[in-house]
TIMARBA-56656 format. One line per 3 residues: number of its first residue (from 0); their letters; for each residue x, y, z of C-alpha. Coordinates in steps of 0.25 Angstrom, whole numbers. Layout:
% TIMARBA-56656
NUM	a	X:Y:Z ~ ...;
END
This chain:
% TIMARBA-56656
0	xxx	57:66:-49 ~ 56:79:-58 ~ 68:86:-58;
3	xxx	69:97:-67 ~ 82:103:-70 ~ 88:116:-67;
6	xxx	91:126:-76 ~ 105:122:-83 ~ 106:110:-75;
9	xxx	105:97:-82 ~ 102:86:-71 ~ 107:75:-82;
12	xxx	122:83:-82 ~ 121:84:-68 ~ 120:68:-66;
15	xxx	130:67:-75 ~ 141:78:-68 ~ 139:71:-55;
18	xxx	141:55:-61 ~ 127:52:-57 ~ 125:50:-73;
21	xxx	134:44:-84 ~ 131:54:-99 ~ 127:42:-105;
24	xxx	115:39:-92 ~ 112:55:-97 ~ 110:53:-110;
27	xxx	100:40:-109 ~ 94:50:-98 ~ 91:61:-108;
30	xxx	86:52:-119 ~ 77:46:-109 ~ 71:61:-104;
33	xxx	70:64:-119 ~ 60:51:-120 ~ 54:54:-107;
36	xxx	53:67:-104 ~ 57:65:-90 ~ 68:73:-83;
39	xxx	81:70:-84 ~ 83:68:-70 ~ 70:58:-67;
42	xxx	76:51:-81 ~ 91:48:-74 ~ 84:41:-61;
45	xxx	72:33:-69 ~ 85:29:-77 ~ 90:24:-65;
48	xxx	104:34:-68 ~ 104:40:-54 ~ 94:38:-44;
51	xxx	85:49:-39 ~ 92:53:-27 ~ 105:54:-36;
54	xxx	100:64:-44 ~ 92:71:-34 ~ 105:72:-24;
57	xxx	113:77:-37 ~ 103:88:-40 ~ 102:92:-27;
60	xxx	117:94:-24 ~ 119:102:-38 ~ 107:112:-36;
63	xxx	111:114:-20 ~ 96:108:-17 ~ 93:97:-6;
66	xxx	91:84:-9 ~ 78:77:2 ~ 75:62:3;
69	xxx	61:64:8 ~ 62:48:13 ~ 69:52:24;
72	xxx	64:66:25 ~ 55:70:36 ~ 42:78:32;
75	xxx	34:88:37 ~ 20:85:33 ~ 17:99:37;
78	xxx	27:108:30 ~ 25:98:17 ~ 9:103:16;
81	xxx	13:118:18 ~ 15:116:0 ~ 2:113:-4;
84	xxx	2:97:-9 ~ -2:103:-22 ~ 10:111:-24;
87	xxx	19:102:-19 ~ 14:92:-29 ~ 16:102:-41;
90	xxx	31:106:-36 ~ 34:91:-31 ~ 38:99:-18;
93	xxx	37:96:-2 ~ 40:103:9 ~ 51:97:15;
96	xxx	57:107:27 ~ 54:122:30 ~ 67:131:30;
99	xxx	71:144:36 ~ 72:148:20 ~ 61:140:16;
102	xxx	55:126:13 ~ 63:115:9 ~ 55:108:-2;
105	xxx	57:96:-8 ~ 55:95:-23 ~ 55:84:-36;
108	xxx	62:96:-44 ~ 69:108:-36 ~ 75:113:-48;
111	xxx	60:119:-53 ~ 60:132:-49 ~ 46:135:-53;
114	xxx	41:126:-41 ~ 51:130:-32 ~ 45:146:-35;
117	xxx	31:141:-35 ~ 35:134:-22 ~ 43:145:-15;
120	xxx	30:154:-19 ~ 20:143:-12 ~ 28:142:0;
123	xxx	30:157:0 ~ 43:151:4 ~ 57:147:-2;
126	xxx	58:135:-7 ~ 72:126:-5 ~ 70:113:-15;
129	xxx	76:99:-12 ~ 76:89:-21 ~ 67:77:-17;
132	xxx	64:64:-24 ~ 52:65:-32 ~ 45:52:-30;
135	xxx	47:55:-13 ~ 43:69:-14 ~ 28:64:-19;
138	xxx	27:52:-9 ~ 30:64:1 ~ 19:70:-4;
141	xxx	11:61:-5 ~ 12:59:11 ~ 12:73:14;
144	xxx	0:80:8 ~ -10:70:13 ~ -27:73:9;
147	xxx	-32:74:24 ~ -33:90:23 ~ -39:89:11;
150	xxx	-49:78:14 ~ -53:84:27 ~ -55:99:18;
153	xxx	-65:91:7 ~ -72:82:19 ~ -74:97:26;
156	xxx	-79:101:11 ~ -88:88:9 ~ -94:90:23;
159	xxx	-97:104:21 ~ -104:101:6 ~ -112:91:15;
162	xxx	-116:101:25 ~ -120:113:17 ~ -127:106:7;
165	xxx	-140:97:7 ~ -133:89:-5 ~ -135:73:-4;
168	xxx	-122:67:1 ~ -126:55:-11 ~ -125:65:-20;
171	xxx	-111:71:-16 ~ -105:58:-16 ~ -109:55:-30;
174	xxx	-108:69:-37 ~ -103:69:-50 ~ -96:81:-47;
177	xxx	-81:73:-41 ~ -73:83:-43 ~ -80:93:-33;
180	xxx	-84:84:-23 ~ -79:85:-12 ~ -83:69:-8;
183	xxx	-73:67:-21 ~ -62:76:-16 ~ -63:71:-2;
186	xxx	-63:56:-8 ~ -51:59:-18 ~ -43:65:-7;
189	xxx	-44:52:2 ~ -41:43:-9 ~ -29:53:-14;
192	xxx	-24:54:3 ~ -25:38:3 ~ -19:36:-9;
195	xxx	-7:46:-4 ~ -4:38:6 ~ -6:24:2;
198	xxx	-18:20:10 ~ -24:7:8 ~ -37:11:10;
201	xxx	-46:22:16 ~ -57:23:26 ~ -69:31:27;
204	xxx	-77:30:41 ~ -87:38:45 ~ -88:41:61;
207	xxx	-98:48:68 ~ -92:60:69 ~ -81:61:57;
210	xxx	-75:55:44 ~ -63:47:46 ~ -54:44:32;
213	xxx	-43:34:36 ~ -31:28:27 ~ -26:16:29;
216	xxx	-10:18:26 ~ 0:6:29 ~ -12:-2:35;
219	xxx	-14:10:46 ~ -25:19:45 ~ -25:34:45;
222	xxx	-36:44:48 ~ -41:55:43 ~ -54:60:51;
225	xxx	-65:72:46 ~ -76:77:53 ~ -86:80:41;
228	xxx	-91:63:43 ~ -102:68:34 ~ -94:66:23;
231	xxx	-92:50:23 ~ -104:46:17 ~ -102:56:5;
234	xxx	-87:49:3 ~ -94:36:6 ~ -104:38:-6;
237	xxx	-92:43:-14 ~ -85:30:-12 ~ -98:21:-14;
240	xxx	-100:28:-28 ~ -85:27:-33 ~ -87:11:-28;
243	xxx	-99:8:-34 ~ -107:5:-22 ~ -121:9:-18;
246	xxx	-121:23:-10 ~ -136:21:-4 ~ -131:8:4;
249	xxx	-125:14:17 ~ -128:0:26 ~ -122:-10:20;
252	xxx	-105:-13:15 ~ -101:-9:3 ~ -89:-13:-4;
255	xxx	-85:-6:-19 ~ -71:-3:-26 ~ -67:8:-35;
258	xxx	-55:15:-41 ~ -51:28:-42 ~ -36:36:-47;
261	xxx	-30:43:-36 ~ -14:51:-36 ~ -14:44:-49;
264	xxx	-16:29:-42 ~ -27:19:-48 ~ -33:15:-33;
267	xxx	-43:2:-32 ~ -53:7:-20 ~ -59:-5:-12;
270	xxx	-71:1:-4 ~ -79:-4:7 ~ -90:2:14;
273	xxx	-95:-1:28 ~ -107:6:34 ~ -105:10:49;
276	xxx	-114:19:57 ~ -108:35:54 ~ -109:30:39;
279	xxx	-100:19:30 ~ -86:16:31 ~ -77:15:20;
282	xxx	-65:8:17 ~ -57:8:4 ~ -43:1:0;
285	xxx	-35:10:-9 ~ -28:0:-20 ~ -18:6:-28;
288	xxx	-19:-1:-41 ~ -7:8:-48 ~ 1:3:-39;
291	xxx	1:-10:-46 ~ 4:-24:-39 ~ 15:-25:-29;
294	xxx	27:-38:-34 ~ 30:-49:-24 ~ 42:-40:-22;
297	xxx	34:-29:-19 ~ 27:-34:-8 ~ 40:-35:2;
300	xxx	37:-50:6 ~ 53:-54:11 ~ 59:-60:-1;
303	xxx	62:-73:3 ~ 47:-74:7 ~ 44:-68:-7;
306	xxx	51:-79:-14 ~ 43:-90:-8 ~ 30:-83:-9;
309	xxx	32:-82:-24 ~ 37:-96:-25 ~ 24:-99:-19;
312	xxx	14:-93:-26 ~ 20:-96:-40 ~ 20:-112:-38;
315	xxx	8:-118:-44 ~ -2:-122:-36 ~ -5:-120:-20;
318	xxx	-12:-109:-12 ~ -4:-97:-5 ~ -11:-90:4;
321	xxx	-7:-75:9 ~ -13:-70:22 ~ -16:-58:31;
324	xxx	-27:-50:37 ~ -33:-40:26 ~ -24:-28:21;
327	xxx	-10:-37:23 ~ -7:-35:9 ~ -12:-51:5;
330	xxx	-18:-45:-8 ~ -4:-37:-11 ~ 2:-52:-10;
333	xxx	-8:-58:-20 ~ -6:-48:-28 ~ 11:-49:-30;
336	xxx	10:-66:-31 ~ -1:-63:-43 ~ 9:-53:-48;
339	xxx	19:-64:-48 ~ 10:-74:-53 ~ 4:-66:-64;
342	xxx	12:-72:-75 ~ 5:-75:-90 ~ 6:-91:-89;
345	xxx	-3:-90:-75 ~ -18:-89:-74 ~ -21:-83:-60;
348	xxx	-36:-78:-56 ~ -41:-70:-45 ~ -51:-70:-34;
351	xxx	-51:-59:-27 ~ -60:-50:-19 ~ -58:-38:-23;
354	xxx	-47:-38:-34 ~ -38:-28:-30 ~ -28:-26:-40;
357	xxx	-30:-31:-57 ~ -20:-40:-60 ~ -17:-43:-77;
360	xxx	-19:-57:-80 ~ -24:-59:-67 ~ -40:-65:-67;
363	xxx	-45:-57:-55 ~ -59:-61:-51 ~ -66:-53:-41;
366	xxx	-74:-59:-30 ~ -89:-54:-28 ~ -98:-60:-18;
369	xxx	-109:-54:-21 ~ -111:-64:-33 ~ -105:-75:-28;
372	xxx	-91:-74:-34 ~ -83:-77:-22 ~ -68:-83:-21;
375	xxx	-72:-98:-21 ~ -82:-95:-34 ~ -70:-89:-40;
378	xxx	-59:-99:-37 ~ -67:-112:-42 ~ -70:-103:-55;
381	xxx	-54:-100:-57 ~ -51:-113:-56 ~ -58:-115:-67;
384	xxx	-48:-104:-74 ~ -36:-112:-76 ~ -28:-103:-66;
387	xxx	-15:-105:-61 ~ -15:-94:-48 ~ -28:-91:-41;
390	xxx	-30:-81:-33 ~ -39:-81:-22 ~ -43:-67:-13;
393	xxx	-45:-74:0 ~ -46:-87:6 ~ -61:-83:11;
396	xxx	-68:-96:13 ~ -67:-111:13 ~ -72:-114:-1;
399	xxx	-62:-104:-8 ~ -50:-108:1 ~ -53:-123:-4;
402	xxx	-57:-119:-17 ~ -42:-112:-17 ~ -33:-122:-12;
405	xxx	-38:-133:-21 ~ -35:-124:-32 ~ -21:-123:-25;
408	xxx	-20:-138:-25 ~ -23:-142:-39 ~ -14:-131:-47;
411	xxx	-17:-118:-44 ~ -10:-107:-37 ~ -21:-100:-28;
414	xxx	-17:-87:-18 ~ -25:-82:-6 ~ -27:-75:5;
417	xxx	-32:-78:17 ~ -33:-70:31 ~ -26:-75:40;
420	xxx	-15:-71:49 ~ -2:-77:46 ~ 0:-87:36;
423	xxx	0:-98:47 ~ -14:-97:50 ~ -18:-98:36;
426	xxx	-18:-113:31 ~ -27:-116:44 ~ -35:-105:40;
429	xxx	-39:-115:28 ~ -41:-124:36 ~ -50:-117:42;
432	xxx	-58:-112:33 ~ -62:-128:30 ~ -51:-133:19;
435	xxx	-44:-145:21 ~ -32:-145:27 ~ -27:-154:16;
438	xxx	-29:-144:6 ~ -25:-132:13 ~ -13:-141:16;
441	xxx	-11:-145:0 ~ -12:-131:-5 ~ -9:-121:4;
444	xxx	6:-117:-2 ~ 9:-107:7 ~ 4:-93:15;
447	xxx	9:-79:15 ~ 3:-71:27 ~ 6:-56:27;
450	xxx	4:-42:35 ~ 9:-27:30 ~ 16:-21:40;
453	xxx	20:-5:39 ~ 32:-1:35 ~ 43:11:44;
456	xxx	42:23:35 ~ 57:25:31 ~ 57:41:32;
459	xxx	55:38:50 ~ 61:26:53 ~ 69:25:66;
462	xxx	74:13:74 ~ 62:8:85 ~ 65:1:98;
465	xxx	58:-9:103 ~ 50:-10:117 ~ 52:-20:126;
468	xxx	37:-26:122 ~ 39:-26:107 ~ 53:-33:111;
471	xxx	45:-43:118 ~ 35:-48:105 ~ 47:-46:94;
474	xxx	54:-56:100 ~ 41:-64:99 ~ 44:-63:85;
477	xxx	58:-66:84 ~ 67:-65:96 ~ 78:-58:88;
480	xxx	69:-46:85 ~ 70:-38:96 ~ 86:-33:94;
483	xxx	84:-29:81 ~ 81:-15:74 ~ 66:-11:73;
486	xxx	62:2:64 ~ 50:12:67 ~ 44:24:60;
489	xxx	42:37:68 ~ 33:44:60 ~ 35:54:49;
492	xxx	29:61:37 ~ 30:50:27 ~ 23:39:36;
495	xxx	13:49:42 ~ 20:49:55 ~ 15:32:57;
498	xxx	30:27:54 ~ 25:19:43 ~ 27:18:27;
501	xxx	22:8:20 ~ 18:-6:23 ~ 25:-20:20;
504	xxx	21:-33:18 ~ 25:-45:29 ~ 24:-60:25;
507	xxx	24:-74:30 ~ 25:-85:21 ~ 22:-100:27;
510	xxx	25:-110:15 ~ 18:-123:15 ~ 29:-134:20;
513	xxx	26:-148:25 ~ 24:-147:38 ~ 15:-136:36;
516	xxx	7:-144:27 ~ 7:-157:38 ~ 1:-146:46;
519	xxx	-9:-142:36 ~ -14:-156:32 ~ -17:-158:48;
522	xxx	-25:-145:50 ~ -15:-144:62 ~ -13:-126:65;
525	xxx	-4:-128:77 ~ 6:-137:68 ~ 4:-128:57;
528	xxx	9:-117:66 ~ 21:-123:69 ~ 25:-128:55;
531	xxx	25:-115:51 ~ 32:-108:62 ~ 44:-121:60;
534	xxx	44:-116:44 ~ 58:-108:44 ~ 53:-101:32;
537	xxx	40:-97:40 ~ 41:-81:45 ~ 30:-75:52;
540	xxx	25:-63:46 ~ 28:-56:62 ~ 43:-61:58;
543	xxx	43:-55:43 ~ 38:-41:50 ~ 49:-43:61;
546	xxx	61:-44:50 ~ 55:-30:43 ~ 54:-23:56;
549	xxx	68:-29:59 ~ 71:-22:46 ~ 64:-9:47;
552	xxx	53:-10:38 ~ 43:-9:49 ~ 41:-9:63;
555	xxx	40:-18:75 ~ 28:-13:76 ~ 22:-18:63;
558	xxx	28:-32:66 ~ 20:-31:81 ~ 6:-29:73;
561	xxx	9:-42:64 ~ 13:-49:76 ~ 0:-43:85;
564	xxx	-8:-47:71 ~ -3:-61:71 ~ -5:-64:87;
567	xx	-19:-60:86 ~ -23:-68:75;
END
């Protein structure tokens, strides 16, 4: 927030005259501007004095101007892009309603009336200013001034500089000239809309007939289509460059990484190239390394699951596995127990493929095929290291999976992951893949199966009925289910009208205990099965959905694709 004050208004006497401050909590607030710079008012909230919508209302109420909680304010994505995003970045100002007197427009600082002129002039307009906070003004703008005009308008550009030209399209995508090319711009304005948004990764597919861009946001993709398909092997030559792959190979996959800076965040790009026959696919996964790695309190895992789950990983020795098809948040997992494990007494290496995220005091090896270093080549060589924690990237094949769990049984704490379905389903899947039974059964300390289910938005959620058929499988789950009080989004302009927010992380823990192991030793699945389900501490991970939809966090729909998922499989 930037508030600026008013003339012969002083914010800090006006906390004080209203009992929000004591003259001693001014006094460490103006010694702390002096040291700063900041203003006074941004210095009482991150002092923790008043909070934010405190001294907001308070400012508000004395200067006559509303106060707008744009959580639970409905936008209109239409009204917001009549001021320019440029401008509106400038001032810190959005549209919020259109008035018989003017706009209503919500801004970080209503008391600077050089942008309120500058605004009214814009608008050709007057202009009535509300306060809003500052930190949800920019997440509303983040939402609202999306890039599809402007990447349409530069595909239109690149299309036409293809057309009317005889240039080589080899050429264009490697010009050194990147801040005029439009393959540049067009590039820079994907990565800047995808970032906006918090996609996790982006794809480029070439059709017949058109160019389709498509985010993937909350695990559901979004589309943009443009008809200028011409254009996809420029921004696919563009990509190959940035990646360090060959540009002349069009036939066979590709697979590269690069890093760029975008809206001021360090993003890891994985990218994968697949030829098809309009031209070559490409898929990139978005890693925002300035968003550091989440804590095992972070990650949302039910706290009394939590507790076990940290117990576990920080005995000595033993294998935990955590499961779950690909983008279930396994790595995010791994990633918050080596977080809690990185301590400077512990050695702990790495195997993985790729590295996503550098971790300090952490010996990360990355696996390469293509000269043979491969999981089980790593892990024989690391357990010649002296390490106390292994990690291992995946479970692949029988000779790493053995290699692992004898590590696990003579004193060294090794984590995986494995795809499997439910954590039931994973110590036969061992077995399976040819280790003993005994050692699986001597090793194997627990497994931690997970999905990532959306989140309601918070700005649209209204009460949901239930239909007669979703009555019918919820009391498959739990007979109780059915009278309690399920939550739905309907659709607004801060979930782009899907009802969604966010996504959330749901678990299932199964802890090795002796009649599981009894089961184990025997190779038996079908008493397996039914020692787990007798564990009272065992919840499935349809369960551990059902009890957030029961709680509004998300939807009975969500718990219905987890269920549907779990069936099939």
């Amino acid at each position: 927030m930037d508030t600026a004050q008013a003339p012969k208004v002083r914010i800090g006497d006006l906390l004080v005259s209203k009992g929000l401050i004591a003259d001693e909590q001014l006094k460490q607030a103006l010694n702390e501007q002096k040291r700063t710079g900041k203003k006074i008012g941004k210095v009482v909230v991150d002092l923790g004095f008043v909070t934010e919508a405190q001294m907001l209302q308070t400012l508000a109420n004395h200067f006559g101007y509303p106060f707008v909680d744009l959580v639970h304010f409905r936008l209109n994505s239409e009204l917001i892009k009549v001021l320019p995003e440029t401008y509106a970045r400038r001032f810190r100002a959005i549209l919020l309603s259109e008035q018989p007197d003017g706009y209503l427009v919500g801004m970080a600082d209503p008391l600077d009336l050089l942008s309120i002129d500058e605004l009214q002039r814009l608008l050709r307009r007057p202009v009535n200013p509300a306060f809003v906070k500052e930190h949800e003004l920019l997440g509303a703008m983040d939402r609202s001034y999306r890039r599809s005009e402007q990447i349409a308008s530069i595909a239109v550009e690149l299309d036409s500089e293809l057309e009317t030209t005889d240039v080589d399209l080899e050429s264009l995508a490697t010009t050194t000239d990147t801040a005029e090319a439009p393959v540049v711009r067009l590039l820079q304005s994907i990565f800047e809309d995808a970032v906006q948004v918090r996609a996790s990764d982006i794809h480029i597919e070439p059709d017949e007939h058109e160019l389709r861009v498509r985010l993937r946001i909350d695990g559901e993709l979004q589309e943009q289509v443009m008809k200028e398909r011409r254009i996809a092997a420029a921004l696919v030559s563009r990509l190959k460059i940035m990646s360090g792959l060959d540009i002349s190979e069009k036939r066979l996959p590709q697979d590269g990484r690069f890093n760029i800076r975008v809206l001021g965040k360090s993003i890891d790009v994985r990218l994968s190239t697949l030829p098809t026959p309009y031209g070559e696919c490409v898929v990139m996964r978005l890693l925002d390394q300035s968003a550091g790695i989440l804590s095992m309190d972070k990650l949302g895992m039910p706290e009394a699951l939590r507790h076990r789950f940290e117990n576990l990983v920080q005995r000595p020795y033993g294998m935990v596995l955590v499961t779950g098809p690909t983008g279930s948040g396994k790595t995010t997992t791994l990633y918050a127990a080596l977080s809690l494990l990185n301590l400077p007494e512990r050695k702990i290496i790495t195997a993985e493929d790729p590295i996503e995220y550098r971790l300090p005091r952490i010996n990360q090896v990355q696996i390469s095929q293509k000269i043979g270093l491969n999981f089980s080549t790593v892990l024989r060589t690391a357990l010649r290291q002296d390490p106390d924690i292994i990690l291992v990237g995946e479970m692949r094949d029988q000779e790493t999976a053995e290699i692992g769990l004898r590590a696990a049984m003579t004193g060294h704490m090794v984590l995986s992951t494995l795809h499997t379905n439910d954590s039931v389903s994973t110590a036969m899947r061992l077995i399976d893949m040819g280790c003993d039974s005994f050692l699986v059964a001597s090793s194997l300390r627990a497994v931690i199966a997970q999905r990532l289910v959306r989140k309601i938005c918070e700005h649209c959620k209204q009460p949901y009925t239930l239909t007669p058929q979703e009555k019918t499988w919820l009391s498959n789950i739990d007979a109780t289910a059915v009278d309690a009080q399920f939550q739905k989004g309907s659709g607004c302009h801060h979930c782009n009208n899907t009802g969604y927010t966010g996504r959330l992380g749901v678990y299932e823990l199964l802890e090795m205990n002796e009649p599981l192991l009894y089961a184990l030793r025997k190779g038996d699945a079908a008493e397996f099965t039914k020692a787990a389900r007798d564990n009272p501490e065992f919840v499935t991970l349809s369960r551990c959905a059902l009890d957030f939809a029961r709680s509004g966090i998300t939807s009975v729909q969500e718990v219905f694709k987890i269920s549907a998922t779990l069936e099939e499989g």
